[in-house]
Structures are given as structure tokens and as C-alpha cells.
N, C-alpha and C positions, 0 to 999 in steps of 0.2 A: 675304815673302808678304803683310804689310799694306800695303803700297806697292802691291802687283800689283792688289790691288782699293780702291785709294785712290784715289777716281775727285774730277779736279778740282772744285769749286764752280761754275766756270764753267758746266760741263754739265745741272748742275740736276737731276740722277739719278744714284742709288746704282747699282751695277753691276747690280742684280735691275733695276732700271727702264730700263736700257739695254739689257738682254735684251729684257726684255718690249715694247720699243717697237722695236728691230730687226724681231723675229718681226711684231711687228703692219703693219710696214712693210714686208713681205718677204710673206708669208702673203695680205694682205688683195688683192693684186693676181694672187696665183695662183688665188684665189677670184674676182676679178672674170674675167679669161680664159678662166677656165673657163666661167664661166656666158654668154661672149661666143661660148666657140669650139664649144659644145655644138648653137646653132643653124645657127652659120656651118658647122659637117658636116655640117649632116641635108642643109642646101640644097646642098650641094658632092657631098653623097652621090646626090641625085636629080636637080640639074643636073647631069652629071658636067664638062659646058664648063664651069661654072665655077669648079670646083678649080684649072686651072691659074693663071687669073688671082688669084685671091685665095690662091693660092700665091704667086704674085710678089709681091704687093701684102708680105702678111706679111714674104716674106723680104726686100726694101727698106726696108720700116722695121726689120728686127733690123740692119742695117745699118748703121743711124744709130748714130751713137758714143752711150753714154748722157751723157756730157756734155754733148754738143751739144743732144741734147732737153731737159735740163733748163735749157739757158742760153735754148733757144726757150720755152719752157712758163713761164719765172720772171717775166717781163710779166706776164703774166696770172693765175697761181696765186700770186706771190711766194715766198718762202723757204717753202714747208710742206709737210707729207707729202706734199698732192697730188702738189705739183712731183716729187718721186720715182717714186709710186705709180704715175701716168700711162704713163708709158714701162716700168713695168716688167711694167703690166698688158699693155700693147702688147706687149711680146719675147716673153711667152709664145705666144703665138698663132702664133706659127713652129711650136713644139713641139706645142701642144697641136690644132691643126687637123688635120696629117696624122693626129696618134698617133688620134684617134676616128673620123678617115675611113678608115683602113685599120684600124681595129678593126671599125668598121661595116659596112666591107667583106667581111671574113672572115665574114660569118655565113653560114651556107649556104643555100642557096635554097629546099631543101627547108626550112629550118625555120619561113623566113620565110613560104609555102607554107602548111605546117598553121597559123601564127598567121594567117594570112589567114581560112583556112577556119574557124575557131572564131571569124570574127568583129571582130580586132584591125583599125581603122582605123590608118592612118600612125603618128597621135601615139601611141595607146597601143601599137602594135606598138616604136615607138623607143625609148619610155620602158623597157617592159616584156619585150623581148625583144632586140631589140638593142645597149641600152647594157650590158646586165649581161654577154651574150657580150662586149662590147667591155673591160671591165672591165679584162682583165691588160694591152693596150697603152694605154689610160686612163691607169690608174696609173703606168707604166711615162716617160707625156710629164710627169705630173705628178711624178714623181719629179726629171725632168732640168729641169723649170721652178723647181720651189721652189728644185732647189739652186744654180743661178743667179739667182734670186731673191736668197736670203740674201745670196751675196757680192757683187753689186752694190749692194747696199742703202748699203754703204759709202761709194759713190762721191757719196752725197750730201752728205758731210761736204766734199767743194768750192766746194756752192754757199749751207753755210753752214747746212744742214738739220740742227738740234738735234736728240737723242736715240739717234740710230744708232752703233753701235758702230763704224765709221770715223770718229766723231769724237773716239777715244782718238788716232787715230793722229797727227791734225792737234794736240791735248795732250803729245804726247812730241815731237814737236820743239821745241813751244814752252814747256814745263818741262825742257826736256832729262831726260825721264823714258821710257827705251827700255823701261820694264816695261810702259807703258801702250801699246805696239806691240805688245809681245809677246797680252799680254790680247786687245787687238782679234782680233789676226789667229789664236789659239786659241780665243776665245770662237768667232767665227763659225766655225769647221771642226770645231768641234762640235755646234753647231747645225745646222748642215748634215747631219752624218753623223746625228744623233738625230732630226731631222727625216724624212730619207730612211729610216732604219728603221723608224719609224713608221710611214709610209707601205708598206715593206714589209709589217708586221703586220697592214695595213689590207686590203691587196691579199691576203694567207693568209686572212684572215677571210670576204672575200667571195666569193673562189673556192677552196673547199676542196679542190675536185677538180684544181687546179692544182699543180707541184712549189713548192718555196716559192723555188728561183733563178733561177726564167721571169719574162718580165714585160717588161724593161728591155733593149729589142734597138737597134736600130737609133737611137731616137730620140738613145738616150747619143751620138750625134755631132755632135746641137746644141751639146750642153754644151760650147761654146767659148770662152775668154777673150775679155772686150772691152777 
């Protein structure tokens, strides 16, 4: 078991610092997508033409191998978190644009109707009446981004990105140490699952009137291996 979390020198972090910088490089790009994909719905929701195009747009770049974007991106960001975070900020936006425009969707007319009539302009009717209805398929795109998040995070340990826990993996072949594979590939699968439940408890809190195993429909078919 002390071997299991005997993490090499080379890596420059104890196995807690390799957590903590996985999630931070995993996490911080679901946070920027979101804060990307929240405006690119309202305009998709009230241009409705231009949902389809920046449907395709999103779905050609999830597309791209995350390799390849990192090998385009390394010119110019060189080895660093960016070089990860960029592309991974980008995959989201597959998931997370429809999941808020058919959240945004579903609100019903009449409700949006009386928020009119009391007064609600655009911005605070979106803010204030329709993202919280939108709330359980929100959660639901953010649930299938982060956990694709997490296990891609690994794949930076290719182009030589320090701190991620894919770079146990790239350590076990070159100490011939198969316990620091095993680590990687359990650490992140349960980050993933305590992430996503988190996430569930976040989604029970904010719509209480909701069952607590709704949420998570359709979008789970992003969730694809690359």
C-alpha cells in the first residue's frame, strides 16, 4: 500500500497535489464552458437559425482528437495547463449548449408571459426565471462534461503536462511500477463518481421539487470515449 501512493520525485507532487491539480485542470475548463455556453443559448434560444450552425460548429471541434489539439495549441501555449484546459474547455460546449437550450426551452409560455407582465426585461427574465427552470438539464450537461473532463485530463500526460494524474501512468512503465497505473486509473474513477455526486446533491438542493434520479437524460450520450 506504500508503494501504491509512492509517487516518483520526478513528478514534483505527493499524491494529494496530484489530485488537487488533476480537479484543478479538469474543473476549471467546465467552469469556463459554462460561462461560454450560457450566452451562446440565450442567442441560439432567440435566434433559433442559429442553433443549428453553432451546433455543428461545437460538434467538429468535439471531433478533433484531444491530441491533436494539444499538439496544434503547444506552439503557442507550450507544455502548460493552458495547453490542456483549452480543448477541454472547447468539448464541453457539445454538451453543455443544447443541455441549456432545451432547458431554456421547456419553460412554458405562459410562464414566461406573467414574467413579462410583472415587468422582467430579457436579461433578468433569463437570469431569473429561466435558468433556474432550466436547472435539472443544466446540471444534468454539467454532470456528462465534468466527467469527461476528469478522464481526459490524462491525456496530457503525452505532451508532457506536469501534475495530472495520467502522468502516473507514463511512471509505471518507466519504473516498471504497475501500482502507479493502477492509482491513476482508480484515483480518477473516483473522482469522477464523487464529483458527479456532488454534483447530484447540488442539483437536489436547488430543485427540491424535483425526484433526486431526473436530471441526466439524453445528454449522457455525449459521454463518449475519445
Amino acid at each position: 500500500m506504500n508503494r501504491f501512493f509512492d509517487i516518483p520525485s520526478d513528478l514534483q507532487h505527493d499524491w494529494i497535489g496530484l489530485v488537487g491539480l488533476h480537479l484543478r485542470e479538469a474543473l476549471l475548463p467546465v467552469l469556463g464552458g459554462l460561462l461560454l455556453a450560457l450566452p451562446i443559448a440565450q442567442l441560439c434560444v432567440r435566434l433559433r437559425w442559429l442553433y443549428p450552425p453553432v451546433l455543428w460548429v461545437t460538434t467538429v471541434l468535439y471531433a478533433i482528437p484531444s491530441l491533436a489539439f494539444f499538439v496544434v495549441l503547444i506552439d503557442y501555449t507550450g507544455q502548460t495547463e493552458l495547453t490542456v484546459m483549452i480543448p477541454l474547455t472547447v468539448y464541453t460546449l457539445v454538451v453543455l449548449v443544447p443541455a441549456i437550450v432545451d432547458g431554456v426551452r421547456s419553460v412554458p409560455q405562459e410562464t414566461l408571459a406573467a414574467a413579462t407582465a410583472m415587468g422582467f426585461g430579457p436579461v433578468r427574465r433569463y437570469v431569473q426565471v429561466q435558468l433556474p427552470i432550466a436547472t435539472p438539464a443544466i446540471v444534468a450537461g454539467l454532470r456528462v462534461a465534468t466527467v469527461s473532463s476528469i478522464s481526459l485530463v490524462s491525456v496530457g500526460m503525452l505532451i508532457g503536462n506536469q501534475g495530472a494524474l495520467g502522468n502516473l501512468l507514463h511512471d509505471a512503465q518507466i519504473y516498471n511500477r504497475p501500482e502507479l497505473a493502477w492509482n491513476s486509473v482508480l484515483t480518477t474513477a473516483a473522482l469522477a463518481v464523487l464529483v458527479d455526486a456532488l454534483l447530484v446533491g447540488v442539483r437536489v438542493l436547488l430543485t427540491p421539487w424535483m425526484p433526486s434520479g431526473s436530471g441526466a437524460t439524453r445528454t449522457r450520450k455525449e459521454a463518449t470515449a475519445r
